[in-house]
N, C-alpha and C positions, 0 to 999 in steps of 0.2 A: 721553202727556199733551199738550194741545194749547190755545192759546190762541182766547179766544174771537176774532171780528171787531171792531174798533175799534166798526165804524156798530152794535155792537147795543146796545137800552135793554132786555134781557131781563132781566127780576127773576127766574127760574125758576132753582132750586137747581142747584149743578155740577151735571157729571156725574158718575155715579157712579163710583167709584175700583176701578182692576181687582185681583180676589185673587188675583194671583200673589201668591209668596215675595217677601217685600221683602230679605231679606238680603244680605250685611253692610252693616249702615250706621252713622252715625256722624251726633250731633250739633253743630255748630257752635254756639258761645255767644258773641255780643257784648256784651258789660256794660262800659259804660264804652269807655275807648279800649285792651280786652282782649279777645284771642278765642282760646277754650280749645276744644277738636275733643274732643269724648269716643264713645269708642267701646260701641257700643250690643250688647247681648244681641241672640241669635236670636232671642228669645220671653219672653214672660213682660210685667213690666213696670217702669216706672224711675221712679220721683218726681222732682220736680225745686222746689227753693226753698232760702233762704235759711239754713235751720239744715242744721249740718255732718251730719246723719243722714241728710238724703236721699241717693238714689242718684246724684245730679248734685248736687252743689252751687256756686249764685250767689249769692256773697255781694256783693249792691248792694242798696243800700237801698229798691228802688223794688217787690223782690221777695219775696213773702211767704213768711214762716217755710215753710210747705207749700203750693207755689203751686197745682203741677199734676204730673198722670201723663202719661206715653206708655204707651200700650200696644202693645206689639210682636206681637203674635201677628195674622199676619191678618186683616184689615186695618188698618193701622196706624190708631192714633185717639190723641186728646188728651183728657182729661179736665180739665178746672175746677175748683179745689177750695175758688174761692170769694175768691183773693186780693185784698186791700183796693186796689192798685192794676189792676187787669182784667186779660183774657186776652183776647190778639185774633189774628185769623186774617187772614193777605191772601192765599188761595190764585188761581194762575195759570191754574184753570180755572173761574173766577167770569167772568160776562160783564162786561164792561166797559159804562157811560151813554157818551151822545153827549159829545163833549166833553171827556171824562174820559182823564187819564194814564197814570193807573196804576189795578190793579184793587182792588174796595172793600176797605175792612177790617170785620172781622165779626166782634161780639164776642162770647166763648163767654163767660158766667157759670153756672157749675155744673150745667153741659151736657158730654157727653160726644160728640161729632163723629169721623168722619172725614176722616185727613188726607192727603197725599199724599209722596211726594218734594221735595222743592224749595220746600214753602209754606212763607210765613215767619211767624214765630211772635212774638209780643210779649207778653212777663209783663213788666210797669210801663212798663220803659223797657229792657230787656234782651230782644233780637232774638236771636233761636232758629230753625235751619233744619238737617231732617233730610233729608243727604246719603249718596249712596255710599260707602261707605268707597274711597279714591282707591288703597289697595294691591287693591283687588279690579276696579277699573275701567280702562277703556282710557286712559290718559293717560300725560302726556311727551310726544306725538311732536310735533316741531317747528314753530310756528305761522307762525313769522316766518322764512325763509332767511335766514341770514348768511353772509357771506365769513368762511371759516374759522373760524365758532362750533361750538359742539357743540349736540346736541339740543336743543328747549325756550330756547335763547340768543336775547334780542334784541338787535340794535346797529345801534344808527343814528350815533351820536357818533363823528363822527373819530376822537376820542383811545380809542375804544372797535374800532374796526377796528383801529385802528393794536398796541393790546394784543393783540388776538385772532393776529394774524398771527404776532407773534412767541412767542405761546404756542406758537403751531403748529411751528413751528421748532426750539422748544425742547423739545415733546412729541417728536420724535424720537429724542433721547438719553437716556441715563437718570441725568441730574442733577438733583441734588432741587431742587424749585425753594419759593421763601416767598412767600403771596398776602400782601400788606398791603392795610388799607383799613379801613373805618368799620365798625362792627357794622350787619348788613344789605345791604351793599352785592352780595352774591353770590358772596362767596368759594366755597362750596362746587359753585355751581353753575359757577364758572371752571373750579377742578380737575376736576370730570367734564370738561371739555370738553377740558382736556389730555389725558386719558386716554381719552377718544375719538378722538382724533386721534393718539394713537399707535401702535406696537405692539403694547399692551398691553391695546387695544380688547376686545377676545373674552375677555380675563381679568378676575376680581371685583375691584370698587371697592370699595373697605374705609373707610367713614366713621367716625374715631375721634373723640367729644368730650373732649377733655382735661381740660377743668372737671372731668367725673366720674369721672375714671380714679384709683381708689384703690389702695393696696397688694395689698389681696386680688384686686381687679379685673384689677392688672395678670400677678399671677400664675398667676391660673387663668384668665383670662380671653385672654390674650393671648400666652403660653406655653404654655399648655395644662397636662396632668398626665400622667403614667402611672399603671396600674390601683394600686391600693394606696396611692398617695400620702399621702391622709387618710380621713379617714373618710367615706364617702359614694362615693369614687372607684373603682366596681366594676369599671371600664373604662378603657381608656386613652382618651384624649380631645386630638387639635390646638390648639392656639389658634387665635386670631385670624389672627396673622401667617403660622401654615400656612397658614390656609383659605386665605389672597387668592396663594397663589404663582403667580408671571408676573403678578401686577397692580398696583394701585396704591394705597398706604395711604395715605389724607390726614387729618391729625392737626389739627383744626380745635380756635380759642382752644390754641395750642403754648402762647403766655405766661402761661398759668394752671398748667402742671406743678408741683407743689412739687418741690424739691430733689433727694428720694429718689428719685422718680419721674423725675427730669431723668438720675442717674448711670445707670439701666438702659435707659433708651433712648436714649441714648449709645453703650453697649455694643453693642445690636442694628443700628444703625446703624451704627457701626465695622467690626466683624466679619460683619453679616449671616448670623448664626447668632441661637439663641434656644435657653432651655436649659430643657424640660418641669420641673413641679411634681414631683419625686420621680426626675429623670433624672440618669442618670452623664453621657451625652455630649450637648454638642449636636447640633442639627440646623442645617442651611442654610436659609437663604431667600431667595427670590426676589422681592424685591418692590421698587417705588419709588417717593419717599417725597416727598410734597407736603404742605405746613405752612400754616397760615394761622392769624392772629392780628390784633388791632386793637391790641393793644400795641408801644411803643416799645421794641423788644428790644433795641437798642445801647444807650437809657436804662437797662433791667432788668439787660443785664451790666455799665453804669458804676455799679450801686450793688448791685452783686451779688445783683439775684433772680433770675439768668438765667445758665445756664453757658458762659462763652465760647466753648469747644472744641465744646458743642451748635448754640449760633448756627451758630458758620462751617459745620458740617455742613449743617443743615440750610440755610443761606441760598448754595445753588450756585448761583442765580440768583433774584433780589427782583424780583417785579412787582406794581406799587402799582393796587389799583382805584381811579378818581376814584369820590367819592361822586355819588348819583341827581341831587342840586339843579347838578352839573355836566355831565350829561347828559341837558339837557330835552327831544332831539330822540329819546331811546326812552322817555319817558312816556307818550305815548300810547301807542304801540303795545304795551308792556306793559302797561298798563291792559286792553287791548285782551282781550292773553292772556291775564290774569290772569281777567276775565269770563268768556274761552270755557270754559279749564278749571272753574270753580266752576260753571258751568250742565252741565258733563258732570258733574259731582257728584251736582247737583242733579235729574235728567233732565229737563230743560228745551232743547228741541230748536235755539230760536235765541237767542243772546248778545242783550241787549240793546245798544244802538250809544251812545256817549258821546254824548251833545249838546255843544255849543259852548261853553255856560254849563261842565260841566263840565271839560271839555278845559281849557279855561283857567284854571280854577281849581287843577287838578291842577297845571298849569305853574309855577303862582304859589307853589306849598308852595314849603318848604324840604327835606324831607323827613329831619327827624332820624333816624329809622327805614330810610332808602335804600328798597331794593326792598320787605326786608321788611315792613315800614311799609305802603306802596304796595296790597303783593298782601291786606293785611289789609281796607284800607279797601273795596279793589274788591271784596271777597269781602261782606262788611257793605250795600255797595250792592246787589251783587245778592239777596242776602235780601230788601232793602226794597223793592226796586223788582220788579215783574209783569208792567210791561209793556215795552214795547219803547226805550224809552229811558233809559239812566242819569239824573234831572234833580239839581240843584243841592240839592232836601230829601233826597236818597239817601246826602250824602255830611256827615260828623262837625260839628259845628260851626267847629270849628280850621280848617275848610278852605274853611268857606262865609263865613267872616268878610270875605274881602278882595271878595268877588263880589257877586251880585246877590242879596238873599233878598226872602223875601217880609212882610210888615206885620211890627210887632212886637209882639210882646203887648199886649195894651191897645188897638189898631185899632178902629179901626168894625169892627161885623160881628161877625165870629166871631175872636178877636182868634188872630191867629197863624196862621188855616186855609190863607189864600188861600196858592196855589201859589208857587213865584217868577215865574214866566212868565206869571203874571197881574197882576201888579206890586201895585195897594195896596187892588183890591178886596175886600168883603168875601165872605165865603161865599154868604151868600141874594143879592148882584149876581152869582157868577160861576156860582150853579147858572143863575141869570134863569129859564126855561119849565122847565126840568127838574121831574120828578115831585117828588112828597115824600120817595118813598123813594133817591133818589140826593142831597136836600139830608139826608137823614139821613148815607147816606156821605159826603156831604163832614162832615158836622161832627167823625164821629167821628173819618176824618181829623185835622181839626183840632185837636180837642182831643187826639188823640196826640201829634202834632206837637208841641203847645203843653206838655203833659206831660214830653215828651222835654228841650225847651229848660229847663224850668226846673228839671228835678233837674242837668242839666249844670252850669248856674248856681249852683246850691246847690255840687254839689262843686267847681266849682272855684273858691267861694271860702269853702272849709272850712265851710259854714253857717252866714256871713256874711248873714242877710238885706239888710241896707243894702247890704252891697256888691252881691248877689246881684240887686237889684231894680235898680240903677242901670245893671248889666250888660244886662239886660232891657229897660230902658227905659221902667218903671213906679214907682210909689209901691211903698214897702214896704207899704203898705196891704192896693193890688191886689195883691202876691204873696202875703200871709196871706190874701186870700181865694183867689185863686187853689188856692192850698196846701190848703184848707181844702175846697172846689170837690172838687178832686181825692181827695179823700181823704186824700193825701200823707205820713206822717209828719215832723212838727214838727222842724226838724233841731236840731242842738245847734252852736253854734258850735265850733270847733276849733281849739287852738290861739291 
């Protein structure tokens, strides 16, 4: 797949999409400030809208009861089924007009197309882009070199070397160590890199979530059983704790254990033994044991959610991640990473490059979300964006607030169209000699754009129109018509 040349004004249809085998792949879903990855059938085909019966369900309001199909079978295609807010296509082998950013968008009404890898998809206001599924494709291997990180790590933050090294130090021995830090911030991605950098390298990394680790879970699932145990048990069967012997278990959210759950892996940690579903003797293991958690666990054992004698086990050495808004000098460059992987997803051969407008805007977040947050946003821009630059309209509104945008609804022109980097011109100034049919794609453009901004405004202020329109920067008037313009469903206030 290959983008067109910037200099071309060709209106002639892509090229045509090759029939290989598209599998396994996997769709990305932006709705809102959420992005849900669902994994996709070999064949056949997936519905995708609003009511809970489809085969994908988005529930955002912008999305119709039954919006649309993929069809999975050779060659993959999208079907239109006619939703009240449209169906739009910006594929990356559309040519690109003179002048132009990013590549058109094209809209499918109850047309059936195909589509590619990596095109991005738009039902109302909810971005949609079928990827590789990432357990089938070449990824992980390290973008950025770090002094003593593990694979995939970036660090540019002093306080962030200065961690890494003594992780490294500490990956030597086999004392369990406790990652603290904010939710998002990388705990899980730390412990791999302890466990890269040990001994223990060549042995399985056993990623356990604590939140859903139940009774039954932790008995057969982590102990394992012997043949007859219960019913179903024809076989004798490891657990968990077997599989990973000589490596490393990391017990991510530890401060979510209830109780019960906290006295038996206690046990296993004491004795390093573990005793099968239906077994007389235990067994040994071999394993060492890395914790992480966002919770205050010396607060959880002073009011007793948290068992002391578990703390001090597991806490042989506490290493606190600073959160992302204290490490601004690796946002870029995770951004960076975070784009190359999601276009090897996508098969999109070159990452698009941050611009300046965005870089700094990245900088400027707080990023309540740390990395996780981050690697979202950048994944959501690259869906939006086709051509070679991330700009400032690619990225959430949350983040474009403190920056430069472009008109505001209600503008001369095409209210909301113009780019940011064209500052307050209208559409029909900034197409100027452009044909008809590229002042057509800007509009639609624009009235995307302008679509987008205003269901955002609607939720976030519960379906407040007054509040909704001041947000905006128009009469409640213009946003009923707007509303109305659009198609939109009439919101209800909330609350």
């Amino acid at each position: 797949m290959s983008t067109a040349p910037r200099h071309s004004r060709s209106s002639a249809p892509p090229a045509p999409l090759p029939k290989a085998d598209v599998g396994p792949l996997t769709l990305a879903v932006f709705a809102g400030e959420e992005l849900v990855v669902h994994a996709l059938p070999h064949e056949g085909r997936v519905s995708i809208g609003r009511s809970s019966d489809n085969d994908i369900w988005i529930n955002h309001p912008s999305v119709s009861r039954r919006h649309a199909v993929l069809h999975l079978d050779p060659p993959l295609r999208l079907e239109d089924l006619g939703g009240a807010n449209g169906t739009y296509l910006r594929s990356a082998r559309a040519p690109v007009a003179a002048g132009e950013e990013t590549h058109p968008l094209r809209p499918i009404s109850r047309q059936t197309v195909e589509i590619a890898v990596g095109d991005s998809i738009t039902l109302g206001t909810a971005m949609l882009a079928v990827r590789r599924d990432p357990g089938a494709a070449a990824a992980g291997q390290p973008l950025v070199p770090a002094r003593g990180a593990g694979a995939g790590i970036v660090v540019g933050a002093p306080v962030m070397h200065a961690l890494h090294e003594q992780a490294t130090l500490i990956s030597r021995s086999l004392i369990s160590v406790l990652l603290l830090g904010e939710t998002g911030v990388g705990k899980e991605v730390f412990a791999r890199a302890i466990h890269d950098s040990s001994p223990r390298a060549s042995r399985p990394f056993l990623a356990l979530h604590c939140a859903a680790l139940s009774e039954s879970l932790l008995e057969s699932e982590l102990f394992g059983h012997e043949k007859g145990a219960f019913t179903g048990a024809t076989e004798a069967r490891p657990g968990l704790f077997e599989s990973a012997a000589g490596g490393t278990v990391f017990l991510d959210e530890v401060g979510e254990l209830p109780p019960s759950t906290q006295v038996k892996l206690l046990r296993v940690i004491e004795a390093r033994q573990v005793l099968r579903v239906g077994g007389r003797a235990p067994r040994s293991i071999d394993v060492r044991f890395v914790s992480a958690t966002n919770r205050d666990l010396e607060a959880e054992v002073a009011r007793g959610a948290f068992r002391q004698d578990l703390f001090f086990r597991l806490n042989g050495v506490a290493l606190t991640i600073p959160p992302l808004r204290e490490r601004v000098e690796e946002i870029g460059p995770l951004a960076e990473t975070f784009a190359i992987g999601a276009c090897r997803l996508m098969d999109r051969p070159r990452p698009p490059r941050l611009s300046a407008a965005v870089r700094s805007a990245l900088e400027r977040y707080a990023w309540p979300g740390n990395v996780r947050e981050l690697r979202h946003v950048i994944e959501r821009a690259v869906v939006l964006c086709a051509g070679e630059a991330l700009l400032l309209e690619h990225l959430p509104d949350k983040l474009r607030a403190g920056g430069e945008l472009g008109p505001r609804p209600g503008a001369a022109g095409a209210a909301g169209g113009a780019r940011a980097s064209h500052g307050d011109a209208g559409v029909a100034d900034l197409a100027g000699g452009a044909s008809g049919a590229a002042r057509e794609r800007q509009r639609l453009d624009a009235e995307a754009r302008e679509r987008e901004r205003i269901i955002a405004a609607l939720e976030a202020c519960a379906g407040n129109q007054t509040h909704a329109a001041a947000q905006l920067g128009i009469s409640r008037r213009t946003l009923i018509n707007r509303i109305e313009a659009f198609r939109l469903p009439r919101p209800r206030k909330r609350g």
